[in-house]
C-alpha positions in Angstrom: -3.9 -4.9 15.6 -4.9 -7.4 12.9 -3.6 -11.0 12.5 -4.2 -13.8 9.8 -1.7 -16.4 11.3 -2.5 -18.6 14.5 0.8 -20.5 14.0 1.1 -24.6 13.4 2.1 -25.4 9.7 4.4 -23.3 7.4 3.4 -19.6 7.0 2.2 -18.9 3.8 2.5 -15.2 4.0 -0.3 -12.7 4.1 -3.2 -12.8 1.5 -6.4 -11.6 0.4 -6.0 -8.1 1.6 -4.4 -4.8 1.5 -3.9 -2.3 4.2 -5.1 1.2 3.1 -3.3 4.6 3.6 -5.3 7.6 2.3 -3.2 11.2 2.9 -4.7 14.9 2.1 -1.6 15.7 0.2 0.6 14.0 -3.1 3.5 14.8 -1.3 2.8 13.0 1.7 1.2 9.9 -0.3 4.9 10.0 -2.7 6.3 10.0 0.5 5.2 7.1 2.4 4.8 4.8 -1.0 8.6 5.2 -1.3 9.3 3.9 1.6 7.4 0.9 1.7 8.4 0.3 -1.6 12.0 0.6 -0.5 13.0 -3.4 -0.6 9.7 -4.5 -1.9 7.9 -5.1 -4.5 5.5 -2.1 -6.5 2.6 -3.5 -8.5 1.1 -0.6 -9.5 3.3 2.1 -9.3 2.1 5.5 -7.9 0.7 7.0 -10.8 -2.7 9.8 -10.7 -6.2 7.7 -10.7 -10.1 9.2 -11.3 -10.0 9.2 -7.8 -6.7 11.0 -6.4 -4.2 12.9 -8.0 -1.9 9.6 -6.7 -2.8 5.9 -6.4 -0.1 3.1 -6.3 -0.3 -0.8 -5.0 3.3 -2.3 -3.7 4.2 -5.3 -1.1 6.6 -3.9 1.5 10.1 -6.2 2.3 8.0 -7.7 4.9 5.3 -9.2 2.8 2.4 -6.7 3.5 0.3 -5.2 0.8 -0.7 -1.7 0.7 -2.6 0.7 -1.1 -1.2 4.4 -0.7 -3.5 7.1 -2.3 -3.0 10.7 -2.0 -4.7 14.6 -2.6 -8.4 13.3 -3.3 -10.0 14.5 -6.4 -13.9 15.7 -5.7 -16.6 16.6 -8.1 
């Protein structure tokens, strides 16, 4: 459970963070980034990184930012 807003004022929306999702597969990582892309916004679309054979950035329709990365690339 995590919360930013204690109420009073106008919300402002979430910021200054992302929520991370790290999967063992590609697949899996395609998966879940599609559907929290689905109605929102993508920043950095889901795209192989030095770090995982898939990395993308995107603001679900509810205003939450995520980082999905999927099928880690070790040395």
């Amino acid at each position: 459970m995590a919360s930013d807003w204690a109420g009073g004022g106008a919300y402002e929306g979430m910021k200054g963070f992302s929520v991370t999702l790290d999967y063992e597969s590609e697949q899996e990582a395609e998966r879940i980034f599609a559907g929290l892309a689905d109605g929102g916004h993508v920043l950095v679309p889901l795209q192989p990184s030095f770090f995982a054979k898939a990395f993308g950035m995107v603001i679900d329709r509810f205003g939450t930012p995520w980082m999905v990365s999927g099928g880690a690339i070790t040395a």
